[in-house]
Legacy VTK file of the C-alpha trace (Angstrom):
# vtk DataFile Version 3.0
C-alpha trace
ASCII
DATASET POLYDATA
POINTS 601 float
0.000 0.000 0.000
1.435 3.318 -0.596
0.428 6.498 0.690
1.840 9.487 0.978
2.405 10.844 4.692
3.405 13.986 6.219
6.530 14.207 7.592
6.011 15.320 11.144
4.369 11.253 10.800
6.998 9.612 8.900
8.606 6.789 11.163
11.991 7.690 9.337
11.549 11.662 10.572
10.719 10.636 14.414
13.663 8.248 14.120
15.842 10.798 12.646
14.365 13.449 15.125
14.873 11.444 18.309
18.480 10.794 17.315
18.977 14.423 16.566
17.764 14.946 19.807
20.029 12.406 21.720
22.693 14.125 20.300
22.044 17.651 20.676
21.401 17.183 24.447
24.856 14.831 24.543
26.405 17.184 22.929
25.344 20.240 24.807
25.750 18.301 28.157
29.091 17.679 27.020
30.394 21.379 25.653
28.278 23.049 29.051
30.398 19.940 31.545
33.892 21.220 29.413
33.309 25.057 29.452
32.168 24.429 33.539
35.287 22.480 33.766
37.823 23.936 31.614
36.898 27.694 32.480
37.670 26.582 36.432
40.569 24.562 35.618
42.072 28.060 33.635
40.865 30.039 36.466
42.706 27.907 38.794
45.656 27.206 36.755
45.937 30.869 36.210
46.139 31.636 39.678
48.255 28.693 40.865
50.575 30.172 38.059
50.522 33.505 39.831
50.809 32.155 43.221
54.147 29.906 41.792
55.498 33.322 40.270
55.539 35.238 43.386
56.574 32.682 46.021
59.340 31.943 43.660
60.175 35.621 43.560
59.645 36.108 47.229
62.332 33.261 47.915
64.654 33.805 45.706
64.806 37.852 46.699
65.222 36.211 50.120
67.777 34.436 49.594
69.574 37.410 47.930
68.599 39.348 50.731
70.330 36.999 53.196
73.739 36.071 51.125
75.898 37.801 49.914
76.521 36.236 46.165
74.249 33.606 44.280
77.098 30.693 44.220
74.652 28.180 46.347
71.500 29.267 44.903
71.416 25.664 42.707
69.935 23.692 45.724
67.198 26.543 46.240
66.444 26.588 42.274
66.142 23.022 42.343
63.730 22.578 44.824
61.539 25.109 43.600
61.158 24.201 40.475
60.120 20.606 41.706
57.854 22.239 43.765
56.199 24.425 40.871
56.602 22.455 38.071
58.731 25.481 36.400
61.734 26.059 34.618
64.155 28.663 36.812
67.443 30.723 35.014
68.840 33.737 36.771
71.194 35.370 34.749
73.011 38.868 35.347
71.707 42.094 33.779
73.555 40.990 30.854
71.656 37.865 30.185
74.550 35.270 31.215
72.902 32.612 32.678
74.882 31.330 36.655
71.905 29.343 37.738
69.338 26.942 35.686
66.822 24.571 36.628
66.765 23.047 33.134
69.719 21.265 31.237
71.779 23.135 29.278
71.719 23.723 26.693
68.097 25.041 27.088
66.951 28.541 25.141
66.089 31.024 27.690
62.163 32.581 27.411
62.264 36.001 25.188
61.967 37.556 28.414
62.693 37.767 31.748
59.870 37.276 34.118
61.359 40.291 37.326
64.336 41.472 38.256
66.000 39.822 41.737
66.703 42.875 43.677
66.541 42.672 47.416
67.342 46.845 47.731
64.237 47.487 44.948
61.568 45.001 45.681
59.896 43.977 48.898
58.172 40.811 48.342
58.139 40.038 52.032
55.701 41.912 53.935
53.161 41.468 51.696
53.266 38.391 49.499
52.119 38.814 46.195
52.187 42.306 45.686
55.332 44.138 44.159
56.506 46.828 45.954
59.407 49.441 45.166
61.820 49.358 48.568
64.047 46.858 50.434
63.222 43.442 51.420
62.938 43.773 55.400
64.970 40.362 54.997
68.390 42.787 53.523
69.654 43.367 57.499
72.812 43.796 56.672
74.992 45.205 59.744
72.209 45.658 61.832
72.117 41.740 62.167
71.934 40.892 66.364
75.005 38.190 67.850
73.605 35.187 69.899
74.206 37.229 72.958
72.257 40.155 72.155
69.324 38.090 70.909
69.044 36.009 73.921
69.443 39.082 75.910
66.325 40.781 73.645
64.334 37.453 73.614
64.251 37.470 77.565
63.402 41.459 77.350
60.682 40.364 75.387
59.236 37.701 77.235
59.256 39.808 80.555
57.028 42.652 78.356
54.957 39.992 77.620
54.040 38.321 81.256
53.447 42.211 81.898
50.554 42.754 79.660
49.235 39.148 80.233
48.925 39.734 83.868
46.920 43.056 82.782
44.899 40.969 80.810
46.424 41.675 77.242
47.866 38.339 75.020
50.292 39.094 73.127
52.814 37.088 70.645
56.447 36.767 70.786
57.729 37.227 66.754
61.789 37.252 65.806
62.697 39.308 63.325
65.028 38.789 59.986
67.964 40.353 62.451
67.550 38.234 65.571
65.033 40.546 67.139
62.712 39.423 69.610
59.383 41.685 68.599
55.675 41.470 70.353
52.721 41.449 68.317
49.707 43.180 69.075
52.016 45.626 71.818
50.480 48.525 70.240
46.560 47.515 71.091
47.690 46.294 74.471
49.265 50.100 74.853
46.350 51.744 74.671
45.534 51.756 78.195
47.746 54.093 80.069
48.637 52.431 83.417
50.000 49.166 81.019
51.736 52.023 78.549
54.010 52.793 82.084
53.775 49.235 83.960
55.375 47.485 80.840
56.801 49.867 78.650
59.468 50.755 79.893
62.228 51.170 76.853
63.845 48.172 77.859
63.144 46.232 74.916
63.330 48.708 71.911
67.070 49.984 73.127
69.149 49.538 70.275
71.997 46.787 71.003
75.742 47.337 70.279
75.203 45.830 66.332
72.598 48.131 65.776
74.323 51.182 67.476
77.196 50.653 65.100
75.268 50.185 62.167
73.296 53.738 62.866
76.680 55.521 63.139
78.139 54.114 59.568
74.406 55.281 58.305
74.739 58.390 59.761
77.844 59.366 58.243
77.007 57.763 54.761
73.801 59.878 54.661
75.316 63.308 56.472
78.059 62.648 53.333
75.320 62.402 50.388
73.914 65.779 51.725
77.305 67.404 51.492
77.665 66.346 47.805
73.870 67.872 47.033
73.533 71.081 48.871
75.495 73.742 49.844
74.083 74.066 53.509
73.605 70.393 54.328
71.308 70.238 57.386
72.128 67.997 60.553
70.859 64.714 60.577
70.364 62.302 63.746
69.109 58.446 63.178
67.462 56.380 65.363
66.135 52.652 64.715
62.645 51.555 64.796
61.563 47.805 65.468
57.857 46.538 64.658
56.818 43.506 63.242
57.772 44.135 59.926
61.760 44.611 60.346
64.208 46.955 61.280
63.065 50.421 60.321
65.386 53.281 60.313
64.117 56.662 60.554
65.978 60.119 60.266
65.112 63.093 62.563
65.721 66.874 60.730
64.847 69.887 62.835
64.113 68.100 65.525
61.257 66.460 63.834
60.726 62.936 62.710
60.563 61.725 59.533
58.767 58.795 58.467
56.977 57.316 55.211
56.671 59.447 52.855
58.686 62.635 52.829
57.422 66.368 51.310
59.168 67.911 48.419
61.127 70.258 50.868
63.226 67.524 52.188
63.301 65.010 49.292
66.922 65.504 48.904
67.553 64.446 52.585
65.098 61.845 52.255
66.681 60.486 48.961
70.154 60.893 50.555
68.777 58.370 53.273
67.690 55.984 51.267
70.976 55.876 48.700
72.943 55.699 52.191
71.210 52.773 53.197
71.111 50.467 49.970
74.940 51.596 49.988
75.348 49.842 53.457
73.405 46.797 52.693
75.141 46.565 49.356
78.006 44.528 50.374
75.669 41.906 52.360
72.830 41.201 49.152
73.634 39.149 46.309
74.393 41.301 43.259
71.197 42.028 40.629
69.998 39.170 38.482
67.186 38.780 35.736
64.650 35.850 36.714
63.466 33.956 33.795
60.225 31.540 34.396
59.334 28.786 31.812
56.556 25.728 31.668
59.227 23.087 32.628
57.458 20.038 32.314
53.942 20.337 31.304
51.622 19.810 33.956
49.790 16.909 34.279
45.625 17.463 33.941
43.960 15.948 37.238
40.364 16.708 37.220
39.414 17.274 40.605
36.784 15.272 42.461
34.517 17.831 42.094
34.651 17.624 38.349
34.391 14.007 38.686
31.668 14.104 40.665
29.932 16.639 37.339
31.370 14.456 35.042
29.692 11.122 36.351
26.347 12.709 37.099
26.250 14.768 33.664
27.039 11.042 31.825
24.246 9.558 34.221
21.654 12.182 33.479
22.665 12.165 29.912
21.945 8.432 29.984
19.130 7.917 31.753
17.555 10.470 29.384
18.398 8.528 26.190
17.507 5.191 27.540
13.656 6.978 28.303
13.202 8.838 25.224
14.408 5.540 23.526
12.176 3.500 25.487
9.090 5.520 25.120
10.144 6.022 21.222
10.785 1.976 20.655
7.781 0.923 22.640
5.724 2.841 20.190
7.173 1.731 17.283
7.373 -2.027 18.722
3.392 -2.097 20.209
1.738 -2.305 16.340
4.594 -4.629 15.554
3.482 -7.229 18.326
0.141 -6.648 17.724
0.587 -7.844 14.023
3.049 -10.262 14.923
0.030 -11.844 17.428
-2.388 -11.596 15.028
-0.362 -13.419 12.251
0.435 -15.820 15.063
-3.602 -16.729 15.099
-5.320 -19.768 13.627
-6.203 -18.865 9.814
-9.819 -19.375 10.488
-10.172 -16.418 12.672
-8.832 -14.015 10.485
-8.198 -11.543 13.382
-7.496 -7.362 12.310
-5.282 -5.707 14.284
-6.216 -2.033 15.352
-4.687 0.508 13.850
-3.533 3.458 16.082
-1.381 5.825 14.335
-0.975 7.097 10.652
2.235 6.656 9.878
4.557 3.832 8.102
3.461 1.355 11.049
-0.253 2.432 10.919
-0.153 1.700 6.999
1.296 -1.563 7.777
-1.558 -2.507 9.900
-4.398 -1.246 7.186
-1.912 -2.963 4.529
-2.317 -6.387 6.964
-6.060 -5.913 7.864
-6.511 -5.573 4.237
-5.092 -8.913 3.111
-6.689 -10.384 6.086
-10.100 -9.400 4.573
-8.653 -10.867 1.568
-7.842 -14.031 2.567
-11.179 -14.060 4.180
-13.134 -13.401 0.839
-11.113 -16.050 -0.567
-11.395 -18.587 1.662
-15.106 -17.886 1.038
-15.115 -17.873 -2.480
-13.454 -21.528 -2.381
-15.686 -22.787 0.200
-18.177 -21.027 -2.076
-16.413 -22.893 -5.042
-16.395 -26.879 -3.502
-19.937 -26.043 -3.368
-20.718 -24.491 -6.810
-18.617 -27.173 -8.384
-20.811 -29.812 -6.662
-24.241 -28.036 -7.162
-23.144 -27.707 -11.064
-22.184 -31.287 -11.398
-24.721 -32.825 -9.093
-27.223 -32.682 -11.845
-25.106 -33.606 -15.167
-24.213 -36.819 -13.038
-27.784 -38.027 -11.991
-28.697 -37.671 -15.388
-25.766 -39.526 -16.649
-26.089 -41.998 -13.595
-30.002 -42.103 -15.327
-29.255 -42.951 -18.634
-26.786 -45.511 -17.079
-29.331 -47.406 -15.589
-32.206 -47.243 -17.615
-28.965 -48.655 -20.631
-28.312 -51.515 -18.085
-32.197 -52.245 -17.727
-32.176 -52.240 -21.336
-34.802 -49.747 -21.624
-32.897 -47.453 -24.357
-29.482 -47.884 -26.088
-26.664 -46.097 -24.978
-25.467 -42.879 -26.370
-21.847 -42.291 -26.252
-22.443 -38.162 -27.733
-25.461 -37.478 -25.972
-24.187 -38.508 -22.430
-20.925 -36.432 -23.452
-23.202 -32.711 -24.175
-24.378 -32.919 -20.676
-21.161 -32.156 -19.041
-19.671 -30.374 -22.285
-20.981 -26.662 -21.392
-19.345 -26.897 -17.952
-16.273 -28.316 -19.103
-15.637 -26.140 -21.316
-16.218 -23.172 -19.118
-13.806 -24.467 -16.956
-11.291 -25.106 -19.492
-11.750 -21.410 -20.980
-11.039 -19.923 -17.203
-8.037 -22.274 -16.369
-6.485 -21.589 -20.129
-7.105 -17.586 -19.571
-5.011 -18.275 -15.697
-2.063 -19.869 -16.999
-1.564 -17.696 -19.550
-2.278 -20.171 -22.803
-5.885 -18.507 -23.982
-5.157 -18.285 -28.061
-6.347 -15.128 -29.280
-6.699 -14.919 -33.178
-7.079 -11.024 -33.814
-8.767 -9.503 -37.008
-10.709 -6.536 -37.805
-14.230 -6.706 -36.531
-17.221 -4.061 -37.204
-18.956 -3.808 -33.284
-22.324 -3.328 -35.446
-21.649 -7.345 -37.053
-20.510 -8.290 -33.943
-23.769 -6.739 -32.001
-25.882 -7.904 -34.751
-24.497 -11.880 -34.598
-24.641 -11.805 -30.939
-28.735 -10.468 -31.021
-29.312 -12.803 -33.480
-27.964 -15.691 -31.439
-30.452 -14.754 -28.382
-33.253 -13.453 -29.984
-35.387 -16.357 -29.453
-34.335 -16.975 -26.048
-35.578 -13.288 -25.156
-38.509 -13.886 -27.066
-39.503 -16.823 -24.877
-38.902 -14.334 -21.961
-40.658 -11.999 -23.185
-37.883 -9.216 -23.235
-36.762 -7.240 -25.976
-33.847 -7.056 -27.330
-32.203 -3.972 -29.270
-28.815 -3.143 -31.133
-27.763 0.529 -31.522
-24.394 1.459 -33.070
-22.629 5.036 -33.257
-20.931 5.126 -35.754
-19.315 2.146 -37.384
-16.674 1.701 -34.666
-14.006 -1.601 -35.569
-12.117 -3.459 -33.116
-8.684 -5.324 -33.154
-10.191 -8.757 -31.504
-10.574 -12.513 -31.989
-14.175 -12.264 -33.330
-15.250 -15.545 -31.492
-13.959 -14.374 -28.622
-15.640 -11.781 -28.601
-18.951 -13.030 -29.636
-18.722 -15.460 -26.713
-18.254 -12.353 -24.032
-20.580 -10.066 -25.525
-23.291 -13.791 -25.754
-22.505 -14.318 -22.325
-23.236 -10.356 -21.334
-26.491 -10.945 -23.250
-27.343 -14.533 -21.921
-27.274 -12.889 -18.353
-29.321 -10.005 -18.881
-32.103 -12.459 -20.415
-32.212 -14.579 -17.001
-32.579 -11.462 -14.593
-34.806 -9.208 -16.983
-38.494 -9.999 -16.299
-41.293 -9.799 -19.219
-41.741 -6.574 -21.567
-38.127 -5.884 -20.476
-35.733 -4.405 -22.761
-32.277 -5.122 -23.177
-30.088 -2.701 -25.027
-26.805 -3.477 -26.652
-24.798 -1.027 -27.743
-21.337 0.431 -29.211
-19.592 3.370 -29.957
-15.871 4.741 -30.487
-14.119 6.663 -27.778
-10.758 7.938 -28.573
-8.480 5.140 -29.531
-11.214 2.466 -27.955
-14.291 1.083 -28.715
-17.449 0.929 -25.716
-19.610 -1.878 -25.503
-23.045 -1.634 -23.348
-25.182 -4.589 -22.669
-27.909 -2.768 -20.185
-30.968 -4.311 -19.058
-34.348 -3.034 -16.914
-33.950 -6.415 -14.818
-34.394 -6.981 -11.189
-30.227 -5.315 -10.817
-27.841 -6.027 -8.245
-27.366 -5.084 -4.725
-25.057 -2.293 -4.116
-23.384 -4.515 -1.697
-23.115 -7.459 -3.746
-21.577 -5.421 -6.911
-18.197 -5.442 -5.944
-18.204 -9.795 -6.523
-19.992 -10.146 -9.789
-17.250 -11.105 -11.883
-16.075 -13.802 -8.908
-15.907 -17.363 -10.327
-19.663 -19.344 -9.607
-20.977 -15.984 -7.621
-24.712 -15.357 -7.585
-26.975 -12.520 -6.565
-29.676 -15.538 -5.528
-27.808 -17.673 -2.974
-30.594 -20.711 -3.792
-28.149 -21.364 -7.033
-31.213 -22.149 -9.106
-30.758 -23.487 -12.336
-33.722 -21.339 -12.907
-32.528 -17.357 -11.812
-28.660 -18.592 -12.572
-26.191 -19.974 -14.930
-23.288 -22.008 -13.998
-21.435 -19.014 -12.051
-18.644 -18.933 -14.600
-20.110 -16.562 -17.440
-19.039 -12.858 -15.843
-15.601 -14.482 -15.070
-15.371 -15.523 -18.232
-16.029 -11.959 -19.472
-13.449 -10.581 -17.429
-10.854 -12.721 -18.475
-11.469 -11.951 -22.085
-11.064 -8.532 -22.156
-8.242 -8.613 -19.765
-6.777 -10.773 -22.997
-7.588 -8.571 -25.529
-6.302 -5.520 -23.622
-9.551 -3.935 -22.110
-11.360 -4.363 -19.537
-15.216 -5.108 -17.988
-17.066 -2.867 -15.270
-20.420 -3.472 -13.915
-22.871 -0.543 -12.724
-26.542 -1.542 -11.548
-29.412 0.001 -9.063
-31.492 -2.927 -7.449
-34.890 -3.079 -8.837
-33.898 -0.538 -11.892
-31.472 -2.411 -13.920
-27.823 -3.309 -14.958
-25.344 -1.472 -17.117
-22.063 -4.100 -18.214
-19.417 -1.729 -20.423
-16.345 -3.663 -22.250
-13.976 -0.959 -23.255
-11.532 -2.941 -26.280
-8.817 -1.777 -28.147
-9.993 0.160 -31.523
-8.762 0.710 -34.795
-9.050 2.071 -37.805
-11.279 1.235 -40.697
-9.369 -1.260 -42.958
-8.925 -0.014 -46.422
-10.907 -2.411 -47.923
-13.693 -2.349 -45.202
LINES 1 602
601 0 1 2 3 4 5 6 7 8 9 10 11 12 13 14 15 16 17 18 19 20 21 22 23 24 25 26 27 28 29 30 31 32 33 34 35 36 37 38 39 40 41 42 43 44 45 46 47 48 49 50 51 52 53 54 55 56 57 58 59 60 61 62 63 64 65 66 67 68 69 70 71 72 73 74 75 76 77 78 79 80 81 82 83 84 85 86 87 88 89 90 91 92 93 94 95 96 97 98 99 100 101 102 103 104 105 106 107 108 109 110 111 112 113 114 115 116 117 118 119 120 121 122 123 124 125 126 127 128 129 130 131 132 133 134 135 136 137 138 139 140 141 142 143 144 145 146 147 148 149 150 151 152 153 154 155 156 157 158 159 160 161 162 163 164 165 166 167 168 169 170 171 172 173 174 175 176 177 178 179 180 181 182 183 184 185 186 187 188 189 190 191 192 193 194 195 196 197 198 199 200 201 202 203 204 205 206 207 208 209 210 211 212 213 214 215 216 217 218 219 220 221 222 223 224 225 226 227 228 229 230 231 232 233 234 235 236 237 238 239 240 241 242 243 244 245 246 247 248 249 250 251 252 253 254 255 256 257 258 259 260 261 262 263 264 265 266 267 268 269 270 271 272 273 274 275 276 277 278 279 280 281 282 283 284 285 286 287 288 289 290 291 292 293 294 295 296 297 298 299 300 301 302 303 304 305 306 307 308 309 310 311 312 313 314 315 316 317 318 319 320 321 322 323 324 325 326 327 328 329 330 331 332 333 334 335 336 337 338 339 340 341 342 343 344 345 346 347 348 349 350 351 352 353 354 355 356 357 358 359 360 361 362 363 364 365 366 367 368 369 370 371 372 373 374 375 376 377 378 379 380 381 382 383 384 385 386 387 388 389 390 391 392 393 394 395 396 397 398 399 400 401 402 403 404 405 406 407 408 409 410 411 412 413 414 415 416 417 418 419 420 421 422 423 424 425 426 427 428 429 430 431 432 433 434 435 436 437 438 439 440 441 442 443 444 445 446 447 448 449 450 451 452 453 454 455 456 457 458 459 460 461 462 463 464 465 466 467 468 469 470 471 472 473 474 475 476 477 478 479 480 481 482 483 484 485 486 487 488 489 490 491 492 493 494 495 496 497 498 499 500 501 502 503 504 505 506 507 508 509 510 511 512 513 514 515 516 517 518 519 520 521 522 523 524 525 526 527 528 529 530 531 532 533 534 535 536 537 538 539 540 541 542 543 544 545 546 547 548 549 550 551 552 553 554 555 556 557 558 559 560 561 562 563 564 565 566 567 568 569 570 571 572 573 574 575 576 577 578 579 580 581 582 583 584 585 586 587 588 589 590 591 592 593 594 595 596 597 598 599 600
């Protein structure tokens, strides 16, 4: 059966669209679970990078800040770059390389990453972000001996049982230079009885180291002014200790000077500052370029978060395509086991199966109810056909069975010919049918004039409808010809005729009649009989069919003239249709193959 369907019901389209739709949501799952993941993993990586860069920075300026040259910096670059996964070169301002955490000969990066300057960068107090001074790490001279830290330490501890018995914690912190420092001193010296219980200048009195270190300052400093202005002014240092390092400050005009200076004493604050990178100097290791590279590549480990997104994504993903493919396949499989149980059935029941939907399953199902119905007819029409065959030989046989036993009684002689008619007409009905089936039927074509072939076929049954009282009429339009085996068709067009005679009733008419149409010639045979049921049209031209179901002998022929018909003009190209209206009459038309007049016709 074919039909043509739309395509929001085409079984291909929903298969096509549910696929489509797997897909898309795989895929989107997927690109959504990668951007989640990969935008993190950058975010991450990109500030693990930054973290690596400035602790790497931050040590390394220490250790510059704490030795005085950079010849036992390998073990320090080694272990960092372990630690980081990185590739670490220092090399001097002119880009020759002392220290390298990667073979050699290894290409340096284009360019270097910072500059190692312990005097220029403090990377100490505040990890991470770059600022222009000196590491509090550089101490330099002002660096305490055993003695004088154990001596501060104690000085230290003392301060802090003070403020603990006034009810103020506080924590002990040493400093780059072996200075014992307190931490949080400066909230617990708020209140003004603790200010003179506990501070009493013990512990912030500069020790010998850092008395000698102030003098060397002081000179270095009172010398830059000298070389800048013509009235130098007088200045006095003192040293400062907090938690951050030791913390010179320089007193002008009696005043203190701390942070950031005003332009009128820039010089002397520049002066200061000059003088004290000049005194560290000799105790940092000299300027080098850092250079940072990948290393090895790091390895990706998706974290167990990820995992965690990963796994569930895959399961949701999943469990989605198993239901939309469940609920897709058990609509596509519930028509297919309900055929598959109906074909499954005895024949005899000829079960239908119901159809649901309209597409290529739903045809399927009409397609299978259809040859169902089918089969059902047929299995009819050969029950119908045992039955026929029996009902049409019954009587041939009891009359030959007759003339049998009235021969053996001796009552007649027998007769070989006459016992041979009674079966003849059936025979060779039969015989024309099974010829026409297999193919064999011998057509002998000619020329034929419909209006000789209308008027032989009249003449042939005009006294048969004159016993039944009907009459019968030829009309011709025309003088149509046909290409046909004329016996052939005399014995449709007789048989057309022969069965209007048996269902039209006295001062009936029956009407045959031809004319040319196009390229074919029409032939009517239409009667004012008793006609045919609408519902039993459709099987007229079945083999031993009958509008009466008694099967007279009477009302009926043998059942095998309209099939005989059929399979005629289905020979000779055409083709037979039936049209009737019960109680009004039948209409047969045989539409044959034409042609043109022959030149001696």
């Amino acid at each position: 059966m074919s039909r043509d369907l739309p395509l929001r019901k085409s079984l291909l389209v929903r298969l096509m669209v549910t696929s489509v739709l797997i897909a898309v949501c795989s895929v989107a799952a997927t690109a959504w679970l990668a951007v989640q993941t990969t935008t993190r993993a950058i975010q991450e990586e990109q500030g693990q990078v930054l973290a690596d860069d400035t602790e790497i920075l931050r040590e390394l300026s220490g250790y510059a800040a704490t030795h005085a040259d950079w010849s036992g910096v390998g073990s320090t670059l080694h272990t960092l770059s372990v630690r980081t996964g990185r590739r670490i070169a220092l090399t001097t301002p002119e880009r020759v390389p002392f220290a390298d955490s990667a073979s050699r000969p290894t290409p340096l990066p284009p360019r270097a990453s910072a500059v190692v300057d312990p005097l220029r960068t403090d990377t100490y107090s505040e990890p991470g972000a770059q600022l222009s001074g000196i590491d509090p790490r550089a101490v330099g001279p002002y660096r305490l001996t055993s003695q004088e830290r154990a001596r501060v330490h104690a000085l230290a501890l003392v301060r802090q049982k003070c403020f603990r018995r006034a009810g103020f914690e506080t924590t002990v912190k040493t400093l780059p230079s072996g200075r014992s420092v307190l931490m949080g001193e400066e909230a617990a010296s708020g209140d003004g009885y603790v200010a003179s219980e506990c501070t009493d200048g013990k512990l912030n009195t500069p020790m010998p180291a850092e008395h000698r270190a102030l003098a060397v300052l002081t000179d270095l400093t009172q010398a830059c002014l000298a070389r800048t202005e013509a009235h130098p002014p007088q200045v006095f240092l003192s040293v400062g200790f907090s938690v951050k390092g030791v913390e010179p400050d320089y007193i002008q005009g009696g005043k203190t000077r701390t942070g950031h200076p005003t332009a009128a004493d820039a010089s002397t604050n520049n002066c200061f500052i000059d003088s004290r990178r000049q005194q560290l100097d000799p105790y940092v290791a000299p300027v080098a370029d850092l250079f940072l590279g990948n290393g090895t590549l790091p390895r990706f480990d998706m974290s167990s978060g990820n995992k965690a997104k990963v796994v569930g994504v895959t399961g949701l993903v999943l469990v989605l395509t198993v239901a939309v493919t469940a609920v897709v396949a058990t609509r596509l499989v519930r028509p297919l086991r309900a055929l598959t149980h109906a074909a499954q059935q005895p024949p005899e029941q000829h079960v239908r199966v119901p159809v649901t939907t309209r597409d290529e399953t739903g045809i399927l199902a009409e397609a299978f109810n259809a040859l169902t119905e089918r089969r059902e007819r047929l299995e009819a029409q050969r029950k119908a056909l045992v039955n026929d065959v029996a009902h049409e030989l019954r009587t041939p046989l009891t009359n030959i069975r007759g003339w049998l036993e009235v021969t053996r009684d001796g009552v007649v002689e027998p007769d070989p010919e006459l016992l041979a008619l009674v079966l003849q007409r059936v025979i060779d009905d039969l015989q024309d049918l099974a010829a026409a089936d297999a193919g064999t039927l011998r057509l002998h074509h000619e020329p034929v004039r419909a209006d000789d072939l209308l008027a032989q076929v009249a003449a042939a049954h005009r006294v048969a409808a004159d016993s039944g009282g009907a009459h019968l009429v030829t009309t011709v339009d025309g003088c149509p010809w046909l290409d046909a085996d004329p016996v052939r068709m005399r014995q449709a067009v007789g048989n057309l005729v022969s069965n209007a005679i048996r269902h039209t009733p006295a001062d009936g008419t029956i009407t045959l009649s031809a004319r040319a149409d196009g390229d074919r010639v029409v032939i009517e045979v239409a009667d004012t009989g008793t006609g045919i049921a609408a519902q039993d049209l459709p099987y007229v031209f079945d083999r031993f069919w009958r509008a009466e179901k008694s099967r007279s002998r009477r009302t009926g022929g043998s059942g095998l003239g309209l099939p005989i018909v059929r399979q005629l003009a289905a020979a000779h190209g055409g083709s037979v249709t039936a049209e009737s209206e019960k109680g009004v009459g039948s209409v047969f038309t045989l539409v044959l193959p034409g042609m043109a007049a022959p030149a001696d016709g």
